[in-house]
C-alpha positions in Angstrom: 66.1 195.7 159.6 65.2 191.8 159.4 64.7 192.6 155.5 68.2 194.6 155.1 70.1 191.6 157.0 68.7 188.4 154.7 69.8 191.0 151.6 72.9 191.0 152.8 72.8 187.3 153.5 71.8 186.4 150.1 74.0 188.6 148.0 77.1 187.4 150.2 75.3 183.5 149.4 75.2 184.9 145.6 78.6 186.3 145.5 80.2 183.2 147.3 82.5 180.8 145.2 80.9 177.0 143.9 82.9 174.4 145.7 86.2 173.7 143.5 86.1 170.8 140.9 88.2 167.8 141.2 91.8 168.5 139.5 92.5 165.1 138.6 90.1 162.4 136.8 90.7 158.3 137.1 89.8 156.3 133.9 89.7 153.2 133.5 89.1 150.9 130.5 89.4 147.2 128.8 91.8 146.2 126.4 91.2 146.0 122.5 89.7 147.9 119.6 86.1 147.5 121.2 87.6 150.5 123.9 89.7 152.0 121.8 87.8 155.5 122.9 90.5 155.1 126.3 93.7 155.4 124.7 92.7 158.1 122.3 91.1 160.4 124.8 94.7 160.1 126.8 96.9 159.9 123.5 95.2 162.8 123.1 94.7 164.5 125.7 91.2 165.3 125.5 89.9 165.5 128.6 92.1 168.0 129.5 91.6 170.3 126.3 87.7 169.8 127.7 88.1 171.0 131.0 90.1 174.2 129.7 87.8 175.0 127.5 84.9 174.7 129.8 86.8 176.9 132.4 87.7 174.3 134.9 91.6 175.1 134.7 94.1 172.3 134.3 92.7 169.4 135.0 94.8 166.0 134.9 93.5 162.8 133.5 94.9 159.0 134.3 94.1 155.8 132.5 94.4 152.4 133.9 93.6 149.1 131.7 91.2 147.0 134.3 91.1 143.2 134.1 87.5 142.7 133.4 83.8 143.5 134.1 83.7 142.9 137.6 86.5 144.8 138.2 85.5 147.8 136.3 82.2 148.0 138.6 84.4 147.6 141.7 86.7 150.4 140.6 84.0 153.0 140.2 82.1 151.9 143.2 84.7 152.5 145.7 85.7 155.6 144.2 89.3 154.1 142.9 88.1 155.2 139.6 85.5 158.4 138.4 85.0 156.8 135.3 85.1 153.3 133.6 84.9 151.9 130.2 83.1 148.6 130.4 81.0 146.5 128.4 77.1 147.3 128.5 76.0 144.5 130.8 78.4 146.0 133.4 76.3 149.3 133.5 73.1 147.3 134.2 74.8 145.5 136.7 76.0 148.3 138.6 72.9 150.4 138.1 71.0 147.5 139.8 73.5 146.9 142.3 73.5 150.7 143.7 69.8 151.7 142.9 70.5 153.7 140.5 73.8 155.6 142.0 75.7 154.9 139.0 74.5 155.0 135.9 75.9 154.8 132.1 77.8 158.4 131.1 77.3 156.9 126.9 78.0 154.1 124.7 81.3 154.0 123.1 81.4 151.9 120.4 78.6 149.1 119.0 80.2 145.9 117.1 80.6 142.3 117.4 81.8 139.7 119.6 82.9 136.6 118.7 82.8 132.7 120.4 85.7 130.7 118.6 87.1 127.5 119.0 90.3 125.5 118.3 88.7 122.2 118.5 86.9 121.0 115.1 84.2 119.0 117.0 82.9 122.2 118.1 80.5 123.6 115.8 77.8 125.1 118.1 77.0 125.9 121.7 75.1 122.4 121.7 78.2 120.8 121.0 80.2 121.7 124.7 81.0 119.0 126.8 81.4 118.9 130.7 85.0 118.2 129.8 85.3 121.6 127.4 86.1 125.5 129.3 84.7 128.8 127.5 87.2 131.7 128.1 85.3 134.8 128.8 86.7 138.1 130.6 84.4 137.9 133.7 81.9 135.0 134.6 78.2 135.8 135.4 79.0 140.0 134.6 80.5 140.1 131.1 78.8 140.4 128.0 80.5 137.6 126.4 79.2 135.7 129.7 75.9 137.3 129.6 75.2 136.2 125.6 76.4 132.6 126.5 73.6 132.0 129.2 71.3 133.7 125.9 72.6 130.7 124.2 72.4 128.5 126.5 68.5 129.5 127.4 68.0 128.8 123.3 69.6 125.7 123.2 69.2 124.2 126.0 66.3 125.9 127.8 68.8 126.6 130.9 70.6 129.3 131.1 72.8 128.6 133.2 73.7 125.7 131.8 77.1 126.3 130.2 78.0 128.1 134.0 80.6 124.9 134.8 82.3 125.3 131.9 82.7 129.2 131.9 85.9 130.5 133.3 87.1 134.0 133.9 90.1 134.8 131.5 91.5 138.5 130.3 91.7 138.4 126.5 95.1 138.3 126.3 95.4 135.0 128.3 92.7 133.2 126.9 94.2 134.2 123.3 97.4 132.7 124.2 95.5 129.5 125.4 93.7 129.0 122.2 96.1 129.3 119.8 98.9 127.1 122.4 96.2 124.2 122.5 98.1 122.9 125.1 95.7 124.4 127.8 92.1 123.1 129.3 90.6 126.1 127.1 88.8 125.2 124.3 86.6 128.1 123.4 87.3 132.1 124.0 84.5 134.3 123.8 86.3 137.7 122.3 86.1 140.8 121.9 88.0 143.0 118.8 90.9 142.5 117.7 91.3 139.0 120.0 89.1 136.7 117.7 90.6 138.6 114.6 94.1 137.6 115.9 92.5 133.7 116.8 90.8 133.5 113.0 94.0 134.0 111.6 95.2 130.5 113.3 93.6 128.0 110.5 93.1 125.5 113.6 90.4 127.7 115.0 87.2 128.7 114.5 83.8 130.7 114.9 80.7 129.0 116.3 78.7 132.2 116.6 78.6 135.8 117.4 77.2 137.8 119.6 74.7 139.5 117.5 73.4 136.3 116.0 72.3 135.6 119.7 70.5 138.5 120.0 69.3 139.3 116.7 70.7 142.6 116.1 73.6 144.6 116.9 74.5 146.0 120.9 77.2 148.4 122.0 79.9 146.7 123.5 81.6 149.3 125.6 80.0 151.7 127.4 81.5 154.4 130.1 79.8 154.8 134.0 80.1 156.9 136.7 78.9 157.6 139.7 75.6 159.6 140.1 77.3 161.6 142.8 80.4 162.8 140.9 78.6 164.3 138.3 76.9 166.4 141.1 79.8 167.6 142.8 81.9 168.2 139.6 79.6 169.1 136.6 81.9 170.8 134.3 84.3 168.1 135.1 81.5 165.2 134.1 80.9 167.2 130.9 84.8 167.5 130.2 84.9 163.7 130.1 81.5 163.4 127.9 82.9 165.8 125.7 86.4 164.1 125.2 84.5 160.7 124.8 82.4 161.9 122.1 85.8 163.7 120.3 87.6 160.3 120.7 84.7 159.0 118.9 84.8 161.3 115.9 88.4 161.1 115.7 88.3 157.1 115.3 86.0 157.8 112.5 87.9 160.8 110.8 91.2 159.1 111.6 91.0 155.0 111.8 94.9 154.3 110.1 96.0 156.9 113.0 93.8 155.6 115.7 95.1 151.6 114.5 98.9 153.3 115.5 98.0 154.7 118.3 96.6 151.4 119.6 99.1 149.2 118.1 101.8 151.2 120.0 100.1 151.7 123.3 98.8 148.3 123.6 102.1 147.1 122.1 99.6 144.4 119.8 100.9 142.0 118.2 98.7 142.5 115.5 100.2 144.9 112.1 98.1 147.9 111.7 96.6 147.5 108.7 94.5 144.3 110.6 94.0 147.0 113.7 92.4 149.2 111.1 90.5 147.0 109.2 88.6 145.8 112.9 88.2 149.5 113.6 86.6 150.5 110.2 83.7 147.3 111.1 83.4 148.8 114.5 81.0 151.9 114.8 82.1 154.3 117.8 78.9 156.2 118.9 77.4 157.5 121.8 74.3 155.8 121.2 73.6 153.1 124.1 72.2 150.0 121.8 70.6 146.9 122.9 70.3 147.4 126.5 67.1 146.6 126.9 67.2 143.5 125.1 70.2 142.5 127.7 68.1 143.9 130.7 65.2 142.0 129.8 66.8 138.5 130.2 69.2 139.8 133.1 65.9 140.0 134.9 64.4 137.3 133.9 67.2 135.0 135.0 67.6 136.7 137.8 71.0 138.7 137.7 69.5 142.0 138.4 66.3 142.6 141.0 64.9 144.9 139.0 63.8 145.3 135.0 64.3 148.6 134.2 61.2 150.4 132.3 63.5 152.2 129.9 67.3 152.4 128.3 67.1 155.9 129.6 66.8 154.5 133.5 70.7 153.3 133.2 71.9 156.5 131.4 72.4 159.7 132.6 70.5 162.4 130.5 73.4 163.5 128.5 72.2 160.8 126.3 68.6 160.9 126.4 68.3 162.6 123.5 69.5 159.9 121.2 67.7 157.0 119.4 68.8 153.6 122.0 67.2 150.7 122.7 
């Protein structure tokens, strides 16, 4: 009798509905070409095209343009967003902030940053004065900010040594600044198509680039979310990984289109012949690169608790397969 009533029991377990998948995803992102990926996976509508295909039903995606690093790991920890579209040191960041309870969904796109300047004196990192203010989009968190304290460790064998100077401007702002030269901002540490928009200003500048810090090339956007959503919604999760890695291949297949698309959305005042020239010396991939070489000195100057033993540690698996570092 015991026997017949846990049969029952488990075929009624077995023939039981899964819990309903959220019907409406958050997403937020940066501005510029470096997360271009956001506004062509809502242009496009490729989340939801996911989700249908994967037998979710309609699902409804929104896009929001966050201010900065900081902000982007505040949005996804309290929930206000499921997903964000940040820079790479972000993800480490929030990875070591909640033990592991968000983690990096993929990379979006790997390319360059660039530190200019509109003052001639400045021709290096060594040549900042207490006097000078570096524009980058989040202080201690961004990747601009994070491969300044690199410099500054090389250069002057402090890394935080350049912190006074550093101030917290969205690339938009710190654009106008430069090329005004009537503000206290004297260097802007950008992202693409900012410092393509600043070079065009003879008055200004590059001192260096991001990847001459390093020594080799790092994504510069990356998307998170929280450990917990992809449990409760898995074909949901997937939807969004899926649309990510579309918005990728379209970029690729379709970079005069994509420059449009971006030029309208983000109403730039940049033509799009200069949109799609930045895009076609970006590559959009999936690939997290150089996050270990960003973990190793977050640690060692302290930012996060923990170094992490692997690139894989910060991702989800949906990436594992792939050749980062």
């Amino acid at each position: 009798m015991m026997r017949a009533g846990l049969a029952v029991l488990m075929a009624l377990l077995a023939a039981a509905p899964a819990a309903a998948e959220v019907k409406e995803v958050n997403i937020s992102y940066h501005p510029g070409v470096g997360y271009l990926t956001g506004p062509i996976m809502s242009h496009e509508k490729l989340v939801e095209k996911h989700a249908e295909r994967l037998g979710v039903g309609k699902v409804a995606a929104s896009y929001r343009i966050s201010g900065g690093a900081t902000q982007s790991m505040e949005l996804v920890v309290s929930g206000t967003v499921d997903f964000a579209i940040a820079g790479l040191t972000p993800v480490i960041i929030a990875w070591a902030k909640t033990k592991g309870e968000i983690l990096g969904v993929a990379a979006a796109n790997t390319a360059d940053l660039v530190l200019v300047s509109n003052q001639e004196r400045i021709r290096s990192v060594a040549d900042f004065t207490p006097n000078d203010r570096i524009a980058v989009p989040a202080v201690k968190s961004s990747m601009q900010a994070i491969a300044l304290a690199m410099a500054a460790e090389k250069t002057f064998g402090d890394a935080k040594k350049l912190d006074p100077i550093t101030v917290s401007m969205q690339h938009p702002d710190a654009v106008a600044a430069i090329l005004s030269r009537k503000s206290e901002i004297t260097a802007h540490f950008a992202s693409p198509p900012f410092f393509v928009q600043e070079l065009k200003d003879p008055a200004v500048h590059k001192i260096t680039t991001m990847e001459e810090i390093l020594g080799g090339p790092a994504s510069i956007a990356a998307m998170i979310a929280r450990v917990k959503f992809r449990r409760d919604n898995p074909k949901v999760f997937q939807a969004v990984f899926d649309a990510l890695g579309e918005a990728n291949e379209f970029i690729a297949k379709n970079p005069r289109r994509a420059a449009l698309i971006y030029v309208t959305m983000a109403k730039s005042k940049l033509g799009v012949e200069d949109v799609e020239q930045e895009i076609r010396q970006n590559r959009y991939t999936l690939t997290p690169t150089g996050v270990m070489k960003f973990a190793d000195f977050m640690h060692r100057a302290g930012m996060i608790p923990q170094r992490p033993t692997s690139w894989k540690e910060i991702f989800f698996d949906t990436v594992h397969h792939l050749p980062g570092n």
